[in-house]
Residue frames as a rotation matrix with the C-alpha (Angstrom) as fourth column:
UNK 1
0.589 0.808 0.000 0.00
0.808 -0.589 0.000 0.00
0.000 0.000 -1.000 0.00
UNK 2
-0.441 -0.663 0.605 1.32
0.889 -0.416 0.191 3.08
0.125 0.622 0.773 -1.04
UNK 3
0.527 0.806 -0.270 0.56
0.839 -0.543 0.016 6.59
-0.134 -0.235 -0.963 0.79
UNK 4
-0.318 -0.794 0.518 1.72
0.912 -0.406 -0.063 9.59
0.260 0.452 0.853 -0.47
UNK 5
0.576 0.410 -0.707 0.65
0.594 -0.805 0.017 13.54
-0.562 -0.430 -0.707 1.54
UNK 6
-0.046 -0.304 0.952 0.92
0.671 -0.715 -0.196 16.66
0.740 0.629 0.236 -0.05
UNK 7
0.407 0.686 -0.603 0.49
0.857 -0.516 -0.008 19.86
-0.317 -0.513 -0.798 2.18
UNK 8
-0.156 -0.025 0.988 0.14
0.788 -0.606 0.109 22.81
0.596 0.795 0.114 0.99
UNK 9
-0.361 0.176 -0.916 1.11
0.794 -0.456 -0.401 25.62
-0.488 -0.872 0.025 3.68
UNK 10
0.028 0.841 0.540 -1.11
0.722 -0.391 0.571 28.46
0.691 0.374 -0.619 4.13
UNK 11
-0.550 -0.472 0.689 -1.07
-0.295 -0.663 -0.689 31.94
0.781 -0.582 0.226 6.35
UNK 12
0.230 0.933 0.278 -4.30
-0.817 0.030 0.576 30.72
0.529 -0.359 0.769 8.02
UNK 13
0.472 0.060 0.879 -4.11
-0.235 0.970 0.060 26.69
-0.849 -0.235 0.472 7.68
UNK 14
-0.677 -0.727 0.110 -2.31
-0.550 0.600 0.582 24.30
-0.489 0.334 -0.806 6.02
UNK 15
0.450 0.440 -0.777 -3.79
-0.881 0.364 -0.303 21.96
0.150 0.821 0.552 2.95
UNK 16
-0.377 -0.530 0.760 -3.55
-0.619 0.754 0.219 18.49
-0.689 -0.388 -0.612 3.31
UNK 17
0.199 0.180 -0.963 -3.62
-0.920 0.372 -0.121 15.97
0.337 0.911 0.240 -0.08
UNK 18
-0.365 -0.532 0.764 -3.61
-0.648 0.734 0.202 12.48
-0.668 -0.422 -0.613 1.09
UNK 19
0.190 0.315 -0.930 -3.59
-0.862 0.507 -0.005 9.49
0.469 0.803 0.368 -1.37
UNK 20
-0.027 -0.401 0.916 -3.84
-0.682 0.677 0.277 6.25
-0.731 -0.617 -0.292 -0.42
UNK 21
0.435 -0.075 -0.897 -2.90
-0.844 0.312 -0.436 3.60
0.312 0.947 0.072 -3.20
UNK 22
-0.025 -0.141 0.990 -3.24
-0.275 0.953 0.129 -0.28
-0.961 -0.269 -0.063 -2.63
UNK 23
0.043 0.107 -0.993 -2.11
-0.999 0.022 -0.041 -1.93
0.017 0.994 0.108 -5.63
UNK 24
0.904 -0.281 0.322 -2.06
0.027 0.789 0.613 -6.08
-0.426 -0.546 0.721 -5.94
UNK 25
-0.030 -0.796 0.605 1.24
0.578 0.480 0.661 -8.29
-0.816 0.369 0.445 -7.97
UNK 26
-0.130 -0.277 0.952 0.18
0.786 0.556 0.269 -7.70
-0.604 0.784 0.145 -10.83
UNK 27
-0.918 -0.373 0.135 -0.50
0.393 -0.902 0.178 -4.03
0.056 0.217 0.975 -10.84
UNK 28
-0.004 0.958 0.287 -4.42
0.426 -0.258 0.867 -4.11
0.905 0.126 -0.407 -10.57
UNK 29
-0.819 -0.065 0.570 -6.09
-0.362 -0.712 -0.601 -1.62
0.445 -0.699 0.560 -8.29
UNK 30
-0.358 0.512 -0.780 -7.63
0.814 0.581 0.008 -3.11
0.458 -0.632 -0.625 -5.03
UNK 31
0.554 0.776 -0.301 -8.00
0.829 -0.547 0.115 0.30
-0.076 -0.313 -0.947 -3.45
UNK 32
-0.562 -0.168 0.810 -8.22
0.590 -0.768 0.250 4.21
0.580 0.618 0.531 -4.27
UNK 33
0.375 0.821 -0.430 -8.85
0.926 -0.317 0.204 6.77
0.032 -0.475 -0.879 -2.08
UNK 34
-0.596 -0.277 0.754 -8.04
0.154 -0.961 -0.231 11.02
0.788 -0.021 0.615 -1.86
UNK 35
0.635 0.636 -0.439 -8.79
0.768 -0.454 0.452 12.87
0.089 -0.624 -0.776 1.22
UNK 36
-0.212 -0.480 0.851 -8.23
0.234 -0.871 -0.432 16.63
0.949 0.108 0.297 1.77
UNK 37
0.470 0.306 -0.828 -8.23
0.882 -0.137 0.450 17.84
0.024 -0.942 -0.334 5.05
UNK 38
0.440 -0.288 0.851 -7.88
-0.410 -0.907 -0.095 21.71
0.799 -0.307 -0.517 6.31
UNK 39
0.338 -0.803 -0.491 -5.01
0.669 0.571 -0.475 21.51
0.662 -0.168 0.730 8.81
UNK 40
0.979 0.206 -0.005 -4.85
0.170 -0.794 0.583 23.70
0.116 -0.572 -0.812 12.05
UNK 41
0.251 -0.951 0.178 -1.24
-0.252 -0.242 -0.937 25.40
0.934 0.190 -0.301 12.35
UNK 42
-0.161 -0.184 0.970 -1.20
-0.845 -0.482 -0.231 25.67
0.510 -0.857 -0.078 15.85
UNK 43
-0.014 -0.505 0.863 -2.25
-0.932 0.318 0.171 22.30
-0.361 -0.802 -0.475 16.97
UNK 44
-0.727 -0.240 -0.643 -2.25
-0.675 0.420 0.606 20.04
0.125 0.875 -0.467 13.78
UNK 45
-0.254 0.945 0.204 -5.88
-0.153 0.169 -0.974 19.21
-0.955 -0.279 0.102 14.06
UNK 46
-0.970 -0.100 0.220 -7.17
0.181 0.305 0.935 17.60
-0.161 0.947 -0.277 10.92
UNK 47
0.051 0.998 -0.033 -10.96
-0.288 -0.017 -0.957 18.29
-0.956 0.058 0.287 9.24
UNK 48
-0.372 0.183 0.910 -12.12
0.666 0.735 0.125 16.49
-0.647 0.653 -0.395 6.24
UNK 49
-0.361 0.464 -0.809 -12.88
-0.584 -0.789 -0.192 18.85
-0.727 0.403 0.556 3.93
UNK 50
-0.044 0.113 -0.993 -13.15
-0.998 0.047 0.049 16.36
0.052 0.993 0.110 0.85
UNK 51
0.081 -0.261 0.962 -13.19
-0.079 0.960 0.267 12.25
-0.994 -0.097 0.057 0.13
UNK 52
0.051 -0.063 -0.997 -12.42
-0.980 -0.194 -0.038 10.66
-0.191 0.979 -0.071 -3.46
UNK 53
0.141 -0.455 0.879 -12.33
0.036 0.890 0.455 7.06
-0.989 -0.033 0.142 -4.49
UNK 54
0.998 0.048 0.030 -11.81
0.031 -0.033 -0.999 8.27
-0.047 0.998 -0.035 -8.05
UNK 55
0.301 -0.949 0.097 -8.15
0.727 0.294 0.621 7.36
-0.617 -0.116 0.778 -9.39
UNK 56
-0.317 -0.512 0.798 -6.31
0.814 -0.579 -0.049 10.54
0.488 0.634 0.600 -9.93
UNK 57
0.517 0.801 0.303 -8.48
0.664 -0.598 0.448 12.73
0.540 -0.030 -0.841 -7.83
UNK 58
0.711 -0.271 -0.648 -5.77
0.374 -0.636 0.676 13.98
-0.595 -0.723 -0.351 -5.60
UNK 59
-0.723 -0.494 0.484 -3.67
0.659 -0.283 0.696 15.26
-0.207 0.822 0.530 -8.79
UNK 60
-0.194 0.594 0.781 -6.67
0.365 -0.695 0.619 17.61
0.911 0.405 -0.082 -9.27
UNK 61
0.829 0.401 0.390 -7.11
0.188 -0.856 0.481 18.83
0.527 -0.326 -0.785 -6.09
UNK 62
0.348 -0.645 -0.680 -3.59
0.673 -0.333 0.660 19.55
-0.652 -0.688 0.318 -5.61
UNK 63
-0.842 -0.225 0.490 -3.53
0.516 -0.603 0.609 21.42
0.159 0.765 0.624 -8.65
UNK 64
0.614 0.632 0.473 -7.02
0.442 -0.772 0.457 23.70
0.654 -0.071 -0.753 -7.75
UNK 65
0.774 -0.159 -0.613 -5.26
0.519 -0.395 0.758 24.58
-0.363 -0.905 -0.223 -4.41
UNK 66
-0.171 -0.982 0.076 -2.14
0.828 -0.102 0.551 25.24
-0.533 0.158 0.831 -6.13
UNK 67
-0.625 -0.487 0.611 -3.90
0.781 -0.381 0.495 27.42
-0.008 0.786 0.618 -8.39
UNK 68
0.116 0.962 0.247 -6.94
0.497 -0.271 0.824 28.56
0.860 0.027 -0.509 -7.04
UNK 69
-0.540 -0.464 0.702 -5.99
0.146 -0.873 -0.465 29.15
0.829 -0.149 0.539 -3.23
UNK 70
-0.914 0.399 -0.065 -8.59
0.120 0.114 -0.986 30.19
-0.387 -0.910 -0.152 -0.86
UNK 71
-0.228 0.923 -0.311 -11.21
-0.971 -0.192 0.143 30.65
0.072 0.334 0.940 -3.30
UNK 72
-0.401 0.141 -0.905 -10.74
-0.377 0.875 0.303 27.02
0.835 0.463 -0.297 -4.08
UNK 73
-0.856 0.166 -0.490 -11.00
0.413 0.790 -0.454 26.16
0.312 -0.591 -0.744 -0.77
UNK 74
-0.359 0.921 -0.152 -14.27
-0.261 -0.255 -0.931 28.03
-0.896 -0.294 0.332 0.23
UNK 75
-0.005 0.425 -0.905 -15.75
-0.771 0.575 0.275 26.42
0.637 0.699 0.325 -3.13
UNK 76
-0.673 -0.210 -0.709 -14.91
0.058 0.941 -0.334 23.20
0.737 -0.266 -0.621 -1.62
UNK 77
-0.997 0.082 -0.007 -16.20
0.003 -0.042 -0.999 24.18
-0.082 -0.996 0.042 1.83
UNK 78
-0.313 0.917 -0.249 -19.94
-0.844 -0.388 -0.369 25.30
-0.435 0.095 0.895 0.26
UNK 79
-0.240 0.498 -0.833 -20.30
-0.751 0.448 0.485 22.46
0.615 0.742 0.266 -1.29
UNK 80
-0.381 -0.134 -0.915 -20.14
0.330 0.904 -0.270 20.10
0.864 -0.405 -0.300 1.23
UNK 81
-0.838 0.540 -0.071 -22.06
-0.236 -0.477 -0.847 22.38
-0.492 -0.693 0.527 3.93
């Protein structure tokens, strides 16, 4: 299994990009999962902001944040409120 974390610092909070990737022998995919989580500086408190089990999804939202910012993330937030 194969986890890989992005974070993406912030003046506020911190961006968090976790992937988790479970692959078997032969390369097939057993499991796929992306979670984003808002990240408290001060005592590294985690909130879910996001889930994915689409493959690739955390390649796109480390590339809104990267480009988008805080808009992206208050998008993100409204939806899911």
């Amino acid at each position: 299994m194969q986890v890989k974390t992005t974070t993406i610092p912030g003046l506020t909070f911190s961006v968090m990009v976790e992937e988790v990737n479970h692959r078997d022998a032969l390369g097939g995919l057993i499991c796929y999962v992306a979670l984003l989580y808002k990240v408290d500086p001060k005592t590294s408190a985690r909130l879910l902001v996001r889930r994915s089990r689409i493959p690739g999804a955390a390649d796109d939202m480390r590339r809104e944040f990267q480009q988008g910012g805080i808009q992206a993330f208050r998008r993100l937030e409204q939806a899911t409120a």
